[in-house]
N, C-alpha and C positions, 0 to 999 in steps of 0.2 A: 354410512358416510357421516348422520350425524354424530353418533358415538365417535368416530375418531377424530371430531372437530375438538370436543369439547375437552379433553384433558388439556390441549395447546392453550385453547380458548382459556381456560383456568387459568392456564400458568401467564397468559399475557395478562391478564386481568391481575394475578398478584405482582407480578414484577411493574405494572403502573400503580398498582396501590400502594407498594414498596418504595416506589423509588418519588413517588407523589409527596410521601409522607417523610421521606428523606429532605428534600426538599421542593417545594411545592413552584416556589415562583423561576426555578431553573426549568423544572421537568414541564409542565404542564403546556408550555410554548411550544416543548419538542415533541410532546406527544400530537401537539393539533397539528405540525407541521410534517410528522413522520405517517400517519393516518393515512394519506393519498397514497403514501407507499408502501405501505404494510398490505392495503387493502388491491390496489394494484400487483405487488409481488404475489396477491394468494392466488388473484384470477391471473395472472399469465403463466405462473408455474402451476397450478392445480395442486398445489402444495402448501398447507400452514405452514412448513420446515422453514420458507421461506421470510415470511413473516417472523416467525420467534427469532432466526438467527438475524433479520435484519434489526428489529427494535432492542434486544441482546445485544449490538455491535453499535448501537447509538448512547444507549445506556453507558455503558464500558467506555466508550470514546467518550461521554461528557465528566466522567467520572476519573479521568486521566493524571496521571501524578497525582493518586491518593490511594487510602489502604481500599477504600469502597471498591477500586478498579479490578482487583484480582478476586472480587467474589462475585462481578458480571463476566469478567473473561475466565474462570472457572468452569461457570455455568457451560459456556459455551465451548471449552473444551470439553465438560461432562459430554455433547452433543457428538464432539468428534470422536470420542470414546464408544460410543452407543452406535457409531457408522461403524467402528473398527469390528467391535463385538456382532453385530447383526450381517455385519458384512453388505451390506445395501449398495447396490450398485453407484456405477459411477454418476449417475441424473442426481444422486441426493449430493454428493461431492461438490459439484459441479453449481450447484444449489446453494451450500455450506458457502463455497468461498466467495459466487459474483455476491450474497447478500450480506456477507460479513465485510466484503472490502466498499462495498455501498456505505453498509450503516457506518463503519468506522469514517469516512467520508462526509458523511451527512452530519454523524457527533461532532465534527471538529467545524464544521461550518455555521452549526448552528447553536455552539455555544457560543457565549464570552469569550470563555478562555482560549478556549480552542484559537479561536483567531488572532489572539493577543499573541498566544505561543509561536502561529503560522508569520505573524507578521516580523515577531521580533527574531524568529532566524532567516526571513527574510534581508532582512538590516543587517544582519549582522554578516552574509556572505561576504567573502574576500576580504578581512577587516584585519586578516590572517594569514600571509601566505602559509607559515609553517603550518600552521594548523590543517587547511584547506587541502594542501599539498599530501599530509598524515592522512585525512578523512579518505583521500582521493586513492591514495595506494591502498587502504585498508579497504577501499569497496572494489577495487580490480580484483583484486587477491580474493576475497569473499566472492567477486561474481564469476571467479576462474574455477571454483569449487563449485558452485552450483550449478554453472554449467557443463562441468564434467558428469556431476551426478544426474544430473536431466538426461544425456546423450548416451547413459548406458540404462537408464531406465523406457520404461514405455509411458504413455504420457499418462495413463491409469495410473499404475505404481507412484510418479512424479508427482500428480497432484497429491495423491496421498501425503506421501513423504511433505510437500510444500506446506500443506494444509495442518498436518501433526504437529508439525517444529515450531508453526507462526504463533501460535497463542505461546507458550512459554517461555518464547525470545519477550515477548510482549511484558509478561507478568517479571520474568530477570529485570529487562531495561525499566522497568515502571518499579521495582523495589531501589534498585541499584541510583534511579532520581533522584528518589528524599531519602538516600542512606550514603550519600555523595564522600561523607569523613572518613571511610573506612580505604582498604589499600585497592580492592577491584573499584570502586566506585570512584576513587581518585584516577587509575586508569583509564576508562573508561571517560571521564571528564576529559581527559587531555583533547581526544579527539573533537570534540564537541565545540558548536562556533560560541562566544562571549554570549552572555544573559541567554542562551538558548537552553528549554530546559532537554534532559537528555531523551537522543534518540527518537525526535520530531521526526526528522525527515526520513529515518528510518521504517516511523510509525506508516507516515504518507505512502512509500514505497510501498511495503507491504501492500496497503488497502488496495492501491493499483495492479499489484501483481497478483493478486487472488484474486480482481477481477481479470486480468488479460487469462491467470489457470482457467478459470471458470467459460471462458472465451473460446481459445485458440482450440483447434483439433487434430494438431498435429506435435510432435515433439519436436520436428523444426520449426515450426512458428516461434514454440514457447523459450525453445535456445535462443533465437531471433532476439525475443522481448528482453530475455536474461542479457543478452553480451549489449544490446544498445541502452538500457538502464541500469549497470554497473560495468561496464569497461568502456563503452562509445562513451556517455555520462560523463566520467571522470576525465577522459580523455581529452574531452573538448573543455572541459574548466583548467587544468593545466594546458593545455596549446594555448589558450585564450588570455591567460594567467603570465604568460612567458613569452610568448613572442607579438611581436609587435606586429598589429596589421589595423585596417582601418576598422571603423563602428558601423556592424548594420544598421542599416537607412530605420527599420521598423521600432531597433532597439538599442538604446543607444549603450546599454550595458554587456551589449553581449559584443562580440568581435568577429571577423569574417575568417580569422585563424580556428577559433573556437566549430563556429560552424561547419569548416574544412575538417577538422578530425573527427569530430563525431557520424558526419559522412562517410569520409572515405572511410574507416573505419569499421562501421557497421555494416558501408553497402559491401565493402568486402567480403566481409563474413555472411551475412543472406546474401551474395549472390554463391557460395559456396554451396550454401542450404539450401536454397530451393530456384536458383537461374535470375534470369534478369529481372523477374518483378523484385526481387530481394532491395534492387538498386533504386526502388523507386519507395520500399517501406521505409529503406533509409533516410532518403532523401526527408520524406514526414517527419521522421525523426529527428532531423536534426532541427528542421521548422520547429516542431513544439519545444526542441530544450531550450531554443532561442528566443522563443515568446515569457513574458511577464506575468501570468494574468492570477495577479491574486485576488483572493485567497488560495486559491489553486496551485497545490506547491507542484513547481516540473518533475519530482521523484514521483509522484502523484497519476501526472498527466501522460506521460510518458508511454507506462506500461497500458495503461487504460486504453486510451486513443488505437496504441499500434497495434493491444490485443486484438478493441474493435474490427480494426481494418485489416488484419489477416483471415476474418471472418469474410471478405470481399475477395478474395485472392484466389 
């Protein structure tokens, strides 16, 4: 057992000596703060795996919109590379994504930047309708495909597939950033809210929905988390966007229209999927898209939460 501690054990030790010597007075905050969780993820999974890919996934997320980013999310594809080839059951899978969508999670709340990014596409929601409206259809459309592919896959197969595609969507939107002049990268911008840099809330998403993969145990759960965080989602910022109705009492940016579609909407589709508790995951759902609570982006919270609470059901 010790031998197979100590290769991990290495490489964490050079990726903090590396990333120390990168820079010292960024990292060394997040190493004291990531510590409770590195050393916690080992003892509840019995697994280093957990560990490397969580401190790997803080790393990468502090290191976001710069060239340093795609040689920590590299690493960490290397990772999913070496699950594909060894073939390793689905518990390392499962592993790979609740601690990758952690760390990335943890990187962005416990940097500077991180939160300067969170906040200013924060500010800058609905500042836009055309834009908002554009974002809005392009994640329907997006979440109408993923949830097709999910529902003829099994949830094995899906997390795979989920797990393969996120780092390179990752390392594209993180070149495609700071290379904004060119024709994809002008694209690409249109959709995007004012001073926000590209593909924040995308990043958020993701981290949530690798953790709700690493969660849910059924492939209708994870259909569930896909249609109420890219179609309920979008749904209720256009109803909310366009038709007129009063301010919830708790928040006064969101609207009672808004809350209506992403309910009825979602509890629609889970109660198709798995009966009337479907109408009550809903229901959570449209509570947290309603809620504020930053740094906490709701593409974020979303998937995270409802993954959690399917684990209840």
């Amino acid at each position: 057992m010790i031998l197979d501690l100590l290769v991990p054990l290495a490489f964490i030790a050079a990726l903090a000596a590396v990333t120390l010597y990168l820079d010292f007075k960024r990292f060394y905050l997040s190493y004291v703060l990531s510590i409770p969780f590195g050393v916690a993820s080992y003892f509840i999974t019995g697994n280093i795996l957990a560990t490397v890919v969580l401190l790997l996934s803080i790393v990468a997320a502090k290191f976001l919109y710069s060239a340093k980013f795609n040689i920590f999310a590299g690493l960490l594809f290397g990772i999913v590379i070496s699950l594909l080839v060894l073939r390793l059951d689905r518990f390392y899978w499962i592993i790979f994504d609740l601690f990758m969508g952690l760390g990335t999670a943890i990187g962005l709340l416990i940097d500077k930047n991180g939160l300067s990014y969170t906040k200013m596409n924060d500010s800058s929601k609905g500042k836009s309708w055309k834009i908002e409206l554009s974002r809005d259809l392009v994640q329907i459309v997006g979440g109408v495909i993923i949830l097709v592919a999910i529902l003829v896959m099994d949830l094995a197969l899906s997390r795979i597939v989920i797990t393969f595609l996120v780092i390179p969507l990752y390392i594209i939107g993180n070149y495609y950033a700071t290379h904004s002049s060119n024709a994809i990268g002008k694209a690409l911008f249109y959709f995007e809210r004012p001073l926000t840099p590209l593909g924040l809330g995308a990043i958020w998403f993701s981290a949530g929905f690798l953790i709700a993969a690493g969660t849910v145990t059924t492939t209708s759960m994870l259909a569930i988390v896909v249609f109420v965080s890219t179609i309920g989602d979008p749904l209720a910022t256009i109803a909310g966007s366009s038709i007129k109705s009063p301010k919830l009492p708790y928040n006064r940016k969101k609207s009672i229209a808004g809350f209506l579609a992403i309910f009825l909407s979602s509890g629609a589709f889970a109660y198709f999927m798995i009966g009337p508790i479907g109408i009550g995951l809903a229901l959570l759902s449209a509570f947290l898209e309603s809620l504020s609570l930053h740094p906490l982006d709701d593409n974020f919270l979303v998937p995270t939460v409802l993954g959690i609470a399917t684990r209840m059901v």
